[in-house]
C-alpha positions in Angstrom: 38.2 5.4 24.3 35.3 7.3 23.4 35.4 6.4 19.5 35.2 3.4 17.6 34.4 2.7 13.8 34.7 0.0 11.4 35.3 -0.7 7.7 34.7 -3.3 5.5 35.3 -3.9 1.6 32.3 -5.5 -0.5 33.5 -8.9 -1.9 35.5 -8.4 -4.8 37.8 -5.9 -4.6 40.0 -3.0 -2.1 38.1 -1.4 0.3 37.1 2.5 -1.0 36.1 4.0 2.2 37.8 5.4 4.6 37.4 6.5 7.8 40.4 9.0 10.3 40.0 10.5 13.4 42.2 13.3 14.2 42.7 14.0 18.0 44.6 17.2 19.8 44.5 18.9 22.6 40.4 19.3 23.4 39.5 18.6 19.7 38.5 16.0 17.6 38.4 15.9 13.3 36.2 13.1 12.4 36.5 12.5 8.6 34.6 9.8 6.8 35.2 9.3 2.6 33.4 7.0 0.6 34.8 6.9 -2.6 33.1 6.6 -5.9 33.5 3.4 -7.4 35.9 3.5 -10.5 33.8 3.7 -14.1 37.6 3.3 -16.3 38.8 0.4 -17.4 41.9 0.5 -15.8 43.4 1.8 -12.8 46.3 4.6 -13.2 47.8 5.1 -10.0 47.3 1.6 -7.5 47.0 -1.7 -9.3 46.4 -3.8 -6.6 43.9 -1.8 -4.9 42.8 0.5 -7.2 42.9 4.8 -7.9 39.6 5.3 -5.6 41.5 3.1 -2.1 44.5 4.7 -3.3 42.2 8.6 -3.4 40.6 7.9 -0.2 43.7 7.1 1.6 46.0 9.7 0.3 43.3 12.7 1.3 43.0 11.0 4.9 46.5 11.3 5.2 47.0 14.6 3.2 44.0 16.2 5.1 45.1 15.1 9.0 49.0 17.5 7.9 46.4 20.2 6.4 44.4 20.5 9.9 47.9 21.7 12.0 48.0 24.5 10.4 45.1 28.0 10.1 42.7 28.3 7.3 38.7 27.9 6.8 37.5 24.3 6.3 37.2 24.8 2.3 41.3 26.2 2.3 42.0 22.9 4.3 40.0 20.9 2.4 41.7 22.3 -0.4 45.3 22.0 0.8 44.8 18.4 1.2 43.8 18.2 -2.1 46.8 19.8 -3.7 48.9 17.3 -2.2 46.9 14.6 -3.7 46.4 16.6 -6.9 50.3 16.8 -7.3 50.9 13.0 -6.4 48.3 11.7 -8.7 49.8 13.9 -11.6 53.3 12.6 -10.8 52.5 9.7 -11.1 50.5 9.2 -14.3 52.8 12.0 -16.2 52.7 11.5 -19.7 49.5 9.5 -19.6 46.2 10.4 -21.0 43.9 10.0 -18.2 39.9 10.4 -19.3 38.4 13.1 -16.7 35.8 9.9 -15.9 38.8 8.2 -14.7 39.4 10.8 -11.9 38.8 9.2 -8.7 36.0 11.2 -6.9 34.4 10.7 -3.3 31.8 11.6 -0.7 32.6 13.5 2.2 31.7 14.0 6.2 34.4 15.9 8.4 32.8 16.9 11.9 35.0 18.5 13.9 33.7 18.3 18.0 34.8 20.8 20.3 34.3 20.8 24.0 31.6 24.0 25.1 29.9 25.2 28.7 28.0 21.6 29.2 27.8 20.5 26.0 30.2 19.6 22.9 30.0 22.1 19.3 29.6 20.2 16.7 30.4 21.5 12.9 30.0 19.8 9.7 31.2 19.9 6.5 29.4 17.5 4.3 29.6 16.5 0.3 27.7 13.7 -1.1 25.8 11.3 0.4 27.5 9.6 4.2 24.9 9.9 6.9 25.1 11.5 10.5 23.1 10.3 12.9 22.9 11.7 16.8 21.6 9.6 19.1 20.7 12.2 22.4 20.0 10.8 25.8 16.9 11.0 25.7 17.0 8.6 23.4 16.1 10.6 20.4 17.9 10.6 17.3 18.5 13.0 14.8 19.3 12.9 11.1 22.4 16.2 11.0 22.4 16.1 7.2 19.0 15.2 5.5 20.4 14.9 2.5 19.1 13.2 -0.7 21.5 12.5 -3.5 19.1 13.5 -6.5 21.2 10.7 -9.2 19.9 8.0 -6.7 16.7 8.3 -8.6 18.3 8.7 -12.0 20.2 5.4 -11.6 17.3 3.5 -10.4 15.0 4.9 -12.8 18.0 3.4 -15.0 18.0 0.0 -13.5 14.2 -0.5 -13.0 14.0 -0.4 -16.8 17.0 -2.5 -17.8 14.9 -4.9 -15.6 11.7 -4.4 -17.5 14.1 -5.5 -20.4 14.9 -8.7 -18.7 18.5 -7.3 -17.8 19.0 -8.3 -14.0 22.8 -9.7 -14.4 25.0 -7.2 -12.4 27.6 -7.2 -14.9 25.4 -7.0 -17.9 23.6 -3.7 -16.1 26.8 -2.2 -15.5 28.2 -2.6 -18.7 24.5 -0.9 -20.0 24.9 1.6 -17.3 28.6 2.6 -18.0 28.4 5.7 -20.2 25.6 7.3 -18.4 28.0 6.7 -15.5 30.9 8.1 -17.2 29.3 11.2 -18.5 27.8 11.7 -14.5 31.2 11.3 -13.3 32.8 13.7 -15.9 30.4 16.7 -14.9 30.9 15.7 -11.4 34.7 16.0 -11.6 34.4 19.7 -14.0 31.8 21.1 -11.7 31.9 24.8 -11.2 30.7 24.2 -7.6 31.9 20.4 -7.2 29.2 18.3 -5.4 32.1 15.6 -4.4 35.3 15.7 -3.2 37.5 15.6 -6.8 41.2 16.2 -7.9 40.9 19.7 -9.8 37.6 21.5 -8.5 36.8 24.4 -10.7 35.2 26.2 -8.1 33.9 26.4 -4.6 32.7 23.2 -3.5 29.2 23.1 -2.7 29.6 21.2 0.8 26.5 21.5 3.3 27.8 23.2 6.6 25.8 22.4 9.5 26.6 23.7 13.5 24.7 22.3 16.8 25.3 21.1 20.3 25.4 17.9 21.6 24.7 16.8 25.3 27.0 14.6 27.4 25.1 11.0 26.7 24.8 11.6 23.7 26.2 9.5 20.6 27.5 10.3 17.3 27.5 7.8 14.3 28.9 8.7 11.1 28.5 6.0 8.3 29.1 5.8 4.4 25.8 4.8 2.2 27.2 1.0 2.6 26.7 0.9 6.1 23.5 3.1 6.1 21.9 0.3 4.0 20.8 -1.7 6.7 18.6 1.3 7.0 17.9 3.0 3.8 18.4 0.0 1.4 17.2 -2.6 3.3 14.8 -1.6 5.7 16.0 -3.4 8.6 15.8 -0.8 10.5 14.5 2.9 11.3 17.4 5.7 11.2 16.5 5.9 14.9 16.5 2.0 15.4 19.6 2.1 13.6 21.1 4.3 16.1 20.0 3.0 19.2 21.3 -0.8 17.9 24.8 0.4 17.3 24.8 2.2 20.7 23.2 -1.1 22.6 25.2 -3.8 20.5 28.4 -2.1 18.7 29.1 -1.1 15.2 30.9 -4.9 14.3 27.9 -6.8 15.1 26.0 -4.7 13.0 28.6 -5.4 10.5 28.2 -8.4 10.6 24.7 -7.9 10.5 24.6 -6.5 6.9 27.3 -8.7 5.6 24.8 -11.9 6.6 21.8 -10.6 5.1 23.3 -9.8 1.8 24.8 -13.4 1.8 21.5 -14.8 2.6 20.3 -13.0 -0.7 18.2 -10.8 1.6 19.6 -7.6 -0.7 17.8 -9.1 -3.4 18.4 -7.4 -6.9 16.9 -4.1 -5.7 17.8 -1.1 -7.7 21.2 -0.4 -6.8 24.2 -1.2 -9.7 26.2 -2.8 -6.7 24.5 -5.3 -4.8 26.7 -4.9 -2.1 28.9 -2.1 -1.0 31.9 -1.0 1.1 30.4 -0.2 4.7 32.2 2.2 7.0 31.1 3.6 10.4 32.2 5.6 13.2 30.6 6.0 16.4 31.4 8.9 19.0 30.1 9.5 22.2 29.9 13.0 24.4 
């Protein structure tokens, strides 16, 4: 197999990523979705696992019928969304819905294609998962170096709830919650939608990106959980990051990140959730 990934739920509730690979004839869709982490009160749509599992799953699904037919990557982005769009609106008819309850995610579909010596690779990116590609050489490169500007805002956010004394997650959310809400409101009536969302008002401002990648080489895809053993928590460079899931496997690093944050390792940091769904796939030329 020349693909593997994993995905695993933060303690406490269903897991919100998801990751499909679509395979036929001599191409590949890789699509990784990291959904935004519910600011209702309620679910509307999936009790037991909540609207966001329930968004993430549905558009995996929904997207993998939408890539059999023609169409640019925004039309079959969007015709995966209209099947979604007319489920979720099915099924909470009659119900008052608030726009912040409309489940929302990030976005990563690479789509490989075999060239003269070397795979095409194009991208198609919305919020904040991370591509990495590790080359034979043993270089790695970052394929989207992209910064999610409300990072900042919410730990600017945190960092002074915790000047205040305010360090209990729960109690931080709670503060938090309608600066989240109003965040999540403009992301979801967007005239060019920065996420993946239900009813986008306009084109969505995804980041394209086309290059070429040698036989040897490796491509990891992760959501912002998984890229926290990196970015979050240092424990390792983007290239060392790379290089360890090629040498050891994307489960032991797992594992990896699931051990430090129950050896308090995570610390309070500046994050509202001290842990997070983690989702990776690795691909290799």
């Amino acid at each position: 197999m020349r693909w593997t990934s994993v995905s695993s739920a933060a303690d406490g509730h269903g897991n919100e990523d998801h990751v499909a690979v679509f395979e036929r004839d001599e191409v590949t869709d890789i699509v990784v979705l990291d959904g935004a982490s519910s600011v209702a009160q309620q679910d509307y749509i999936d009790s037991e696992n909540g609207d966001v599992a329930w968004f993430v799953r549905r558009f995996g699904a929904a997207f993998g019928r939408a890539l059999t037919g023609s169409g640019s990557q925004e039309q079959v982005v969007r015709a995966a969304l209209d099947e979604v769009r007319a489920e979720f609106h099915a099924r909470t008819d009659g119900v008052a819905v608030p726009v912040y309850a409309w489940p929302i995610a990030a976005m990563t579909w690479i789509r490989i294609m075999p060239g003269r010596g070397a795979s095409e690779l194009i991208l198609y990116c919305l919020g904040d998962c991370k591509t990495l590609l590790l080359r034979p050489d043993g270089g790695v490169q970052d394929l989207d170096p992209y910064v999610n500007p409300q990072e900042a805002v919410v730990q600017d956010a945190v960092a002074a709830l915790a000047r205040e004394g305010v360090q209990d997650p729960a109690a931080r959310r709670e503060r938090l919650l309608p600066m989240l809400r109003r965040r999540r409101e403009e992301q979801n009536t967007a005239l060019q939608p920065p996420g993946l969302c239900l009813e986008p008002a306009g084109p969505f401002a995804a980041r394209r990106h086309a290059l070429r990648a040698e036989p040897g080489s490796m491509l990891l895809a992760m959501t912002d959980g998984f890229y926290r053993l990196s970015d979050t928590y240092a424990l390792y460079t983007d290239a060392g990051l790379a290089r360890a899931c090629a040498r050891d496997g994307l489960e032991t690093l797992l594992a990896e990140l699931r051990a430090h944050e129950r050896s308090g390792g995570a610390g309070t940091g500046l994050a509202v959730k001290q842990a997070d769904d983690a989702s990776a796939v690795a691909w290799r030329c």
